[in-house]
Every structure is written in structure tokens, then in C-alpha cells.
N, CA, C and O atoms as a GROMACS GRO file, in nm:
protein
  376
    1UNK      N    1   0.085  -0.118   0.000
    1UNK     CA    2   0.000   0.000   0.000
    1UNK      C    3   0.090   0.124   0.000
    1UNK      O    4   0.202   0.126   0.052
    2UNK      N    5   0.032   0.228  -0.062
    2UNK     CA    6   0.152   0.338  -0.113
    2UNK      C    7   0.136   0.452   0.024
    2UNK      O    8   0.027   0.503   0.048
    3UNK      N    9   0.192   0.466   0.063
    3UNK     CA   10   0.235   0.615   0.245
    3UNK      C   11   0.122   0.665   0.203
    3UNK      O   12   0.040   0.659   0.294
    4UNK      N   13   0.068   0.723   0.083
    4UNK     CA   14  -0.019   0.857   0.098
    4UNK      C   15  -0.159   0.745   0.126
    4UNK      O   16  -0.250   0.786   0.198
    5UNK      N   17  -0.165   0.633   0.078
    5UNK     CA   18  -0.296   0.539   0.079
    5UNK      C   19  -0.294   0.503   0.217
    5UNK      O   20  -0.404   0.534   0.262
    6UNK      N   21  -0.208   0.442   0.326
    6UNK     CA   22  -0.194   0.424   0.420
    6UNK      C   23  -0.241   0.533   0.548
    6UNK      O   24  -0.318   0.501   0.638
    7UNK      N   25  -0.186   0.648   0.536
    7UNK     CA   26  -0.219   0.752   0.599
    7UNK      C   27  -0.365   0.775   0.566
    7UNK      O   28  -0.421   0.815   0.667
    8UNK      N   29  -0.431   0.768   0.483
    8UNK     CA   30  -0.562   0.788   0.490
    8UNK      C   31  -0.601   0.680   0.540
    8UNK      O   32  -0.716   0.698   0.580
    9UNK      N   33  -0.576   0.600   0.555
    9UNK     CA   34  -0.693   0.476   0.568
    9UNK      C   35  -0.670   0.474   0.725
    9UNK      O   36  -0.774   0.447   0.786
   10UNK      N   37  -0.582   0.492   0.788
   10UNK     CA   38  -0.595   0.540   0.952
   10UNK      C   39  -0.652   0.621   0.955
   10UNK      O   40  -0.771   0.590   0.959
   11UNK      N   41  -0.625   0.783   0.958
   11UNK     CA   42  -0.728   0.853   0.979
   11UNK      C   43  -0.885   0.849   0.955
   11UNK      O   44  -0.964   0.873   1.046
   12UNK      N   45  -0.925   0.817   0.824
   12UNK     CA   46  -1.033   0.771   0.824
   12UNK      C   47  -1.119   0.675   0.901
   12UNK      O   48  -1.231   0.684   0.952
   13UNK      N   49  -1.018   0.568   0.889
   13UNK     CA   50  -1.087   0.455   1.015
   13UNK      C   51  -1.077   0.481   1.135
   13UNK      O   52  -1.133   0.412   1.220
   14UNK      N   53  -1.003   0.586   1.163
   14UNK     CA   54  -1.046   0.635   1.353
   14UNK      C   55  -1.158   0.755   1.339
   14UNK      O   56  -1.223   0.777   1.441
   15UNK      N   57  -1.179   0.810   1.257
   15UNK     CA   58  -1.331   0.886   1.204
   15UNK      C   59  -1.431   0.822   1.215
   15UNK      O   60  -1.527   0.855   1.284
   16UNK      N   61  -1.421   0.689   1.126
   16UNK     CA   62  -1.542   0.662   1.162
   16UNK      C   63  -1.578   0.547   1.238
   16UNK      O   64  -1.690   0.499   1.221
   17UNK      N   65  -1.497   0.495   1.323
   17UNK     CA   66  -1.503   0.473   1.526
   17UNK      C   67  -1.554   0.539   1.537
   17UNK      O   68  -1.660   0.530   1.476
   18UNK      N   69  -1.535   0.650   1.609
   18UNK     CA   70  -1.578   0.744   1.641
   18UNK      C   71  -1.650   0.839   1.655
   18UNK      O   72  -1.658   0.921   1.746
   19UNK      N   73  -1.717   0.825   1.539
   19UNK     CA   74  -1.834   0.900   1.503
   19UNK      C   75  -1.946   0.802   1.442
   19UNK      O   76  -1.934   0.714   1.357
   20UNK      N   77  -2.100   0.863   1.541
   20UNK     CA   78  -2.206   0.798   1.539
   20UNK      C   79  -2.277   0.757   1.363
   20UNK      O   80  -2.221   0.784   1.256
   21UNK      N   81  -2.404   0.689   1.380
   21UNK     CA   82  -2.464   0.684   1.263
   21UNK      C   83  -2.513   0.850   1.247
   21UNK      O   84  -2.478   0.936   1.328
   22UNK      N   85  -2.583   0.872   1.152
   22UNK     CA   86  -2.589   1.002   1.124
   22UNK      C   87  -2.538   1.142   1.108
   22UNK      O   88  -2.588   1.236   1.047
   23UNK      N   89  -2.373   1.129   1.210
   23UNK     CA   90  -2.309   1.258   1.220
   23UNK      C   91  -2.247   1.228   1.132
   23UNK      O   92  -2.263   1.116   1.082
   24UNK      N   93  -2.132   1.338   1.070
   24UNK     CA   94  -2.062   1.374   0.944
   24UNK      C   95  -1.897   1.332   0.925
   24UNK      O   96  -1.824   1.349   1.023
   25UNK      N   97  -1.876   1.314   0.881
   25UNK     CA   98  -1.709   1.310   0.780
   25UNK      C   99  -1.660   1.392   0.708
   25UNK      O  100  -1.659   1.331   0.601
   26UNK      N  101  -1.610   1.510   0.685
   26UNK     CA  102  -1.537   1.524   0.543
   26UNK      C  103  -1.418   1.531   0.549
   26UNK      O  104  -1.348   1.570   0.643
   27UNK      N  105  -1.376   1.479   0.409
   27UNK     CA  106  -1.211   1.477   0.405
   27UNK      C  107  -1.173   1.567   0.332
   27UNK      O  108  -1.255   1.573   0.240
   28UNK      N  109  -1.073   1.662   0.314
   28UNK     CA  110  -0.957   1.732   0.244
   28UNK      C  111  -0.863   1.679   0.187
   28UNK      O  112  -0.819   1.586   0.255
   29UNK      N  113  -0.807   1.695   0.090
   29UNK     CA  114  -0.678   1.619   0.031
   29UNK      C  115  -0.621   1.731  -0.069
   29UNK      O  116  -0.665   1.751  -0.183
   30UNK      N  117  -0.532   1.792  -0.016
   30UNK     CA  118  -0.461   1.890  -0.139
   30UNK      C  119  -0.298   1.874  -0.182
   30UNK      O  120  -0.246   1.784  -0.118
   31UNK      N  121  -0.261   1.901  -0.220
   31UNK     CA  122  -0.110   1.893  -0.316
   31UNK      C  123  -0.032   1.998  -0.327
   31UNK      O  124  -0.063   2.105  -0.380
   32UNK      N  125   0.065   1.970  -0.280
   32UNK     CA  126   0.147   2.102  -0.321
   32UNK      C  127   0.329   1.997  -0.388
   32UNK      O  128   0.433   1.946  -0.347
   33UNK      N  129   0.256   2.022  -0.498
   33UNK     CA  130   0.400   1.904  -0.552
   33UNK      C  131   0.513   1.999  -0.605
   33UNK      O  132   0.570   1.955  -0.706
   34UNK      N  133   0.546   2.088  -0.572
   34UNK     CA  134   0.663   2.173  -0.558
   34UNK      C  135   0.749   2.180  -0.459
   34UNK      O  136   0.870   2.199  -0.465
   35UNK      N  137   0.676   2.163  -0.363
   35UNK     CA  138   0.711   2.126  -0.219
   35UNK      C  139   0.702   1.984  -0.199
   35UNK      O  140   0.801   1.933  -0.146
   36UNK      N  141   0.627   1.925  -0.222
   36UNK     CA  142   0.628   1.740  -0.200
   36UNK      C  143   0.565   1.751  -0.113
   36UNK      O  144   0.607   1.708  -0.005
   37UNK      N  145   0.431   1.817  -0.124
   37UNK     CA  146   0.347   1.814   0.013
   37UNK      C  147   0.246   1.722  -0.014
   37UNK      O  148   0.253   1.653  -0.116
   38UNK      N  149   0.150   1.711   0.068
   38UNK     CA  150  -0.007   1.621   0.060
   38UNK      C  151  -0.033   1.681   0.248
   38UNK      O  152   0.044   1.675   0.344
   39UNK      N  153  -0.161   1.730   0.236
   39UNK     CA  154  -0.235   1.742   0.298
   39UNK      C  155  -0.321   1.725   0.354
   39UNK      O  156  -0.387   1.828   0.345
   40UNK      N  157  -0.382   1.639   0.428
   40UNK     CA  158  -0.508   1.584   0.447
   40UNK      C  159  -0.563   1.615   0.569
   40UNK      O  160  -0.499   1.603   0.673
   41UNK      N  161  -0.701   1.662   0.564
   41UNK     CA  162  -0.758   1.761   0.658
   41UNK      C  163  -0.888   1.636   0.688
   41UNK      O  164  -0.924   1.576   0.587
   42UNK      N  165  -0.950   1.601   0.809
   42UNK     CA  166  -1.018   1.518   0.838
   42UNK      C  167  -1.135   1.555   0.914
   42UNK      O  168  -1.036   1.622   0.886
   43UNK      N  169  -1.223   1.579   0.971
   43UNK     CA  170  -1.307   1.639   1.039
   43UNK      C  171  -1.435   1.569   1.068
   43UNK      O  172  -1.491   1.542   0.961
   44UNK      N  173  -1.485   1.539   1.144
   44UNK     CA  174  -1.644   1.453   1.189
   44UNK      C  175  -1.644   1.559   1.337
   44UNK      O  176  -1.571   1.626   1.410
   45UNK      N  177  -1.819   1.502   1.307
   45UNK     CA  178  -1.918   1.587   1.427
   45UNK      C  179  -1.917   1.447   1.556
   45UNK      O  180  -2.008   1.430   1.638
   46UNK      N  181  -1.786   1.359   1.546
   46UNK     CA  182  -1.796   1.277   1.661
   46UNK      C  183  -1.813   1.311   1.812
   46UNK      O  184  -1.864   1.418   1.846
   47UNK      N  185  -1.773   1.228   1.891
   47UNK     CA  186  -1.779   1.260   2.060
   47UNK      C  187  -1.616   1.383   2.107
   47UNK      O  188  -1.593   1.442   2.213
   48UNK      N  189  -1.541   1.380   1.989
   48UNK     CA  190  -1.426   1.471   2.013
   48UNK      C  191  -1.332   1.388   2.074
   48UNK      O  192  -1.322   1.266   2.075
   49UNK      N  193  -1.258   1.484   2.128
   49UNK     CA  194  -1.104   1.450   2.195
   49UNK      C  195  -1.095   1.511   2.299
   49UNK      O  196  -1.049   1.622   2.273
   50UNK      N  197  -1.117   1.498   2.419
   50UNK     CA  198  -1.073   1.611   2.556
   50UNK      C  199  -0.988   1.677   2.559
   50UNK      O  200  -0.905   1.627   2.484
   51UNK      N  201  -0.945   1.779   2.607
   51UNK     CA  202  -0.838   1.865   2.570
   51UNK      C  203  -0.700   1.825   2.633
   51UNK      O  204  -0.589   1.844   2.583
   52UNK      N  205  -0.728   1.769   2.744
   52UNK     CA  206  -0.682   1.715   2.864
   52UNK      C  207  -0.560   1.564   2.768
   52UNK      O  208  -0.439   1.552   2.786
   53UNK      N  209  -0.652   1.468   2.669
   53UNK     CA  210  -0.564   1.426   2.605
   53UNK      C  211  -0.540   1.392   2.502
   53UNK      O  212  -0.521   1.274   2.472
   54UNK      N  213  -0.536   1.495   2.420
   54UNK     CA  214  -0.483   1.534   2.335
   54UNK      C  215  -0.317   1.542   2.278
   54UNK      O  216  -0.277   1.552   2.162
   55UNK      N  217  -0.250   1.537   2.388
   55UNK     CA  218  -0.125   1.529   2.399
   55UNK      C  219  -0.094   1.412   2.416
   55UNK      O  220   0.026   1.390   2.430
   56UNK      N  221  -0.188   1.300   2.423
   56UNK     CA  222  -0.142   1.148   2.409
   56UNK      C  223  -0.206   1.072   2.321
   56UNK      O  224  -0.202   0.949   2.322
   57UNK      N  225  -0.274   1.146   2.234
   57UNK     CA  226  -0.284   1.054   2.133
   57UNK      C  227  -0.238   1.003   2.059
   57UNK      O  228  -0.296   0.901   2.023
   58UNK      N  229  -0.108   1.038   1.988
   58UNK     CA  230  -0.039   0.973   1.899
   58UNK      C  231   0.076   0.853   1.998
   58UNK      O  232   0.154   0.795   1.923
   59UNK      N  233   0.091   0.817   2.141
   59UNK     CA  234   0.149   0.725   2.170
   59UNK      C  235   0.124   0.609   2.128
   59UNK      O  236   0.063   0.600   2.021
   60UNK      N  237   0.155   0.516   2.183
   60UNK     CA  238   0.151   0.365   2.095
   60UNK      C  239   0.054   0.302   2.237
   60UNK      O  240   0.085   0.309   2.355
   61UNK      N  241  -0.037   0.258   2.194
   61UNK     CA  242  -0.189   0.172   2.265
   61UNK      C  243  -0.251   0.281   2.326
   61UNK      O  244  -0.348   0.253   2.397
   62UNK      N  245  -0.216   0.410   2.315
   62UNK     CA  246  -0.310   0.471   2.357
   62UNK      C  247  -0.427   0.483   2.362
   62UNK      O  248  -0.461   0.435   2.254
   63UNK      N  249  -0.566   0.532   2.441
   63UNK     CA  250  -0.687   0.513   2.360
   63UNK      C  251  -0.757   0.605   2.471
   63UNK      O  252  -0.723   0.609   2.589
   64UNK      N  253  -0.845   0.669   2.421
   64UNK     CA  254  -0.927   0.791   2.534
   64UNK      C  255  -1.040   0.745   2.559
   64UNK      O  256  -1.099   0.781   2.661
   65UNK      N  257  -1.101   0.646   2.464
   65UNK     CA  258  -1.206   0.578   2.547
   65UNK      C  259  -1.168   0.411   2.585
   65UNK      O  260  -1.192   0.327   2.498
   66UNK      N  261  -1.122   0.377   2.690
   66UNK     CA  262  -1.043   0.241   2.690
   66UNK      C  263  -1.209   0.153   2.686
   66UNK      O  264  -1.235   0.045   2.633
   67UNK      N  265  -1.241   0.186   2.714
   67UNK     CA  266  -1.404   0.120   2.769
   67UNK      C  267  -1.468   0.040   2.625
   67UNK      O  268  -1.540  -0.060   2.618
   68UNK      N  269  -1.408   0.133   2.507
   68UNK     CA  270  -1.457   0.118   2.354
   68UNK      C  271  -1.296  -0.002   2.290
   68UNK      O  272  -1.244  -0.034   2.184
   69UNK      N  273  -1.286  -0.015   2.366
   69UNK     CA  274  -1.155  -0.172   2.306
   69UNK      C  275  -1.221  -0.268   2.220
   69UNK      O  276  -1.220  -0.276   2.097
   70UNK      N  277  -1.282  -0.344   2.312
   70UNK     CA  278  -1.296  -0.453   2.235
   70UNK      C  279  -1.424  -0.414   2.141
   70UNK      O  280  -1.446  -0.491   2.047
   71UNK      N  281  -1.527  -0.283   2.161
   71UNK     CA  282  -1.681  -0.256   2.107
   71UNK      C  283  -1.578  -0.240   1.914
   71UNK      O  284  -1.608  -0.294   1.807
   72UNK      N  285  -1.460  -0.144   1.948
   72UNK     CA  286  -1.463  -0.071   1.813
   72UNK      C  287  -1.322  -0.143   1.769
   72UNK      O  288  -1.267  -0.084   1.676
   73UNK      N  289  -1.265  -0.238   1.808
   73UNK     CA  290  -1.182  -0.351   1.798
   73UNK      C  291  -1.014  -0.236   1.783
   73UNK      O  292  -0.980  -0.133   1.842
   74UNK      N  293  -0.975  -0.285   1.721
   74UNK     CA  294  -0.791  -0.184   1.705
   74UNK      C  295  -0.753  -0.178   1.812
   74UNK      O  296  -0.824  -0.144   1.907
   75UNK      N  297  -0.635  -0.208   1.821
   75UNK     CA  298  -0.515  -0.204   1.894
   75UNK      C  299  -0.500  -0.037   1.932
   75UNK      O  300  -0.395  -0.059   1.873
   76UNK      N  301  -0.501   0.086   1.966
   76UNK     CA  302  -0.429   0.172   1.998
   76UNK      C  303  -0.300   0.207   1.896
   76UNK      O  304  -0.220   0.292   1.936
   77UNK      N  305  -0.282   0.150   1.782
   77UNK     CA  306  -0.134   0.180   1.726
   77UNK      C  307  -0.153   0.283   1.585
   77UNK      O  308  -0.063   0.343   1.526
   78UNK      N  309  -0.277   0.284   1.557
   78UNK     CA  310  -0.316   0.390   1.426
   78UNK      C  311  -0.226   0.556   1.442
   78UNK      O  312  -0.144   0.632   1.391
   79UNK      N  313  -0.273   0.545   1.499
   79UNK     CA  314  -0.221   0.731   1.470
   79UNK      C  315  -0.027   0.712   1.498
   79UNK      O  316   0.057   0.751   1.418
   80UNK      N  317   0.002   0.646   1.627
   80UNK     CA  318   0.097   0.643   1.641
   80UNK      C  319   0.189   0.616   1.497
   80UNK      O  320   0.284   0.672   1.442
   81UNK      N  321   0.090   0.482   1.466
   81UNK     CA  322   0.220   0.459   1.287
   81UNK      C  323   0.221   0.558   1.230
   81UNK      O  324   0.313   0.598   1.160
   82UNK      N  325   0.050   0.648   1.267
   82UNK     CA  326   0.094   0.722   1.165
   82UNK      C  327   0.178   0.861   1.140
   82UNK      O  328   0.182   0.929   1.037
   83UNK      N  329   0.246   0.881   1.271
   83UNK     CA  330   0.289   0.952   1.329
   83UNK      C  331   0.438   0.930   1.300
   83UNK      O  332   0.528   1.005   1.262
   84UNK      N  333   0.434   0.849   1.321
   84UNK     CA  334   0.637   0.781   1.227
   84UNK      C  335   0.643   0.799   1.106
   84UNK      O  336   0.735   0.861   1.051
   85UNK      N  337   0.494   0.718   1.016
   85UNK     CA  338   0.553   0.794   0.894
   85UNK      C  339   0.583   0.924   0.833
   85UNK      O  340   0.662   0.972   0.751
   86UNK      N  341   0.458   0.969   0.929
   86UNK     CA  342   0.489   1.170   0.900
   86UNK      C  343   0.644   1.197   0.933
   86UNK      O  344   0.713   1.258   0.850
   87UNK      N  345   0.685   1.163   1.025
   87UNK     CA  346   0.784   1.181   1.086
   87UNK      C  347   0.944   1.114   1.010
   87UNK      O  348   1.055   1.166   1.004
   88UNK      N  349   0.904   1.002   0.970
   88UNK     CA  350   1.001   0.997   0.846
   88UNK      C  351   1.012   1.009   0.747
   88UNK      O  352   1.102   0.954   0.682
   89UNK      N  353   0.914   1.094   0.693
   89UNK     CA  354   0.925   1.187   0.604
   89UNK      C  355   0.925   1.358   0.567
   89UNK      O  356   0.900   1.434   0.474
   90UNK      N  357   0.986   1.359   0.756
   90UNK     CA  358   0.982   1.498   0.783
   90UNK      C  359   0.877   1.608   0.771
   90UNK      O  360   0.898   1.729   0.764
   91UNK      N  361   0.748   1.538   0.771
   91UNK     CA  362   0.644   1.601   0.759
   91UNK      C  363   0.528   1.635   0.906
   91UNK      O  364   0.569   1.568   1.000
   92UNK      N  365   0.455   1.682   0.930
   92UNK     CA  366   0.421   1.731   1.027
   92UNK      C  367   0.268   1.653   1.100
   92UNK      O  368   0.172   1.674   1.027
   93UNK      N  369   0.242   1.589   1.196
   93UNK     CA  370   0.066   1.554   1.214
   93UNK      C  371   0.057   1.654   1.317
   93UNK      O  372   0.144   1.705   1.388
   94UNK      N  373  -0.094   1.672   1.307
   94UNK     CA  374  -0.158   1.749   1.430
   94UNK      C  375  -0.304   1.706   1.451
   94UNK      O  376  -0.370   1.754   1.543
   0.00000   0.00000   0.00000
């Protein structure tokens, strides 16, 4: 699977965990191939992120609702991978 296909398919699949039947998704995807950029902007009307931890989400098994383990299945390791690959490719997550 090609980095830019990979990176979406985490973000997306922790979107839509996370977010109920009826609330929303949209994705962004822009280019800046002068720079060797890709962008991808993600957004749902889910239950959110507390502010509180936010600063641990990208660790490895992390998870802010532990209670939702086994309901929404995944390991805790999504964002984190995806957080290395940004990262070895010198690129930025937030």
C-alpha cells in the first residue's frame, strides 16, 4: 500500500469509530507538488477528543475511550504509525 494510501486509511478509520450513525465526515486532500506536500484535513461531528488528552494521542496503545476496546476492535497503534511515517518523512501531524 503506497504512504499517501496508508495515511488515509488510519485517519479515516479512527473517524469513523468514532463518530455515530448520522453525524458527518469530510475529508480534504490537497497537493502542493513543488514542495512534496499532501495534505489531508479530516473532520467529523464525533464525541471529540478532551483537551486534557490530546497530547497522548499519537502514543503507541493509547486510547481515550479504553471502555470502547474490544466494542470498536484496534489495537491503539493507528495514529501512532501514523505519526512515524509523517515523521520519516519529515512532515508534520496534528
Amino acid at each position: 500500500m503506497e504512504i499517501k494510501q496508508q495515511l488515509l486509511t488510519i485517519f479515516l478509520d479512527n473517524a469513523l469509530k468514532y463518530t455515530k450513525t448520522g453525524d458527518r465526515i469530510s475529508l480534504g486532500v490537497s497537493t502542493n507538488e513543488a514542495r512534496h506536500q499532501v495534505l489531508f484535513t479530516i473532520r467529523d461531528t464525533g464525541s471529540g477528543i478532551p483537551e486534557q488528552e490530546i497530547a497522548h494521542i499519537f502514543a503507541r496503545f493509547y486510547r481515550v475511550e479504553k471502555g470502547r476496546t474490544r466494542q470498536s476492535g484496534g489495537s491503539g497503534l493507528g495514529l501512532s504509525i501514523a505519526r512515524s511515517i509523517v515523521q520519516a518523512y519529515k512532515g508534520q501531524i496534528k
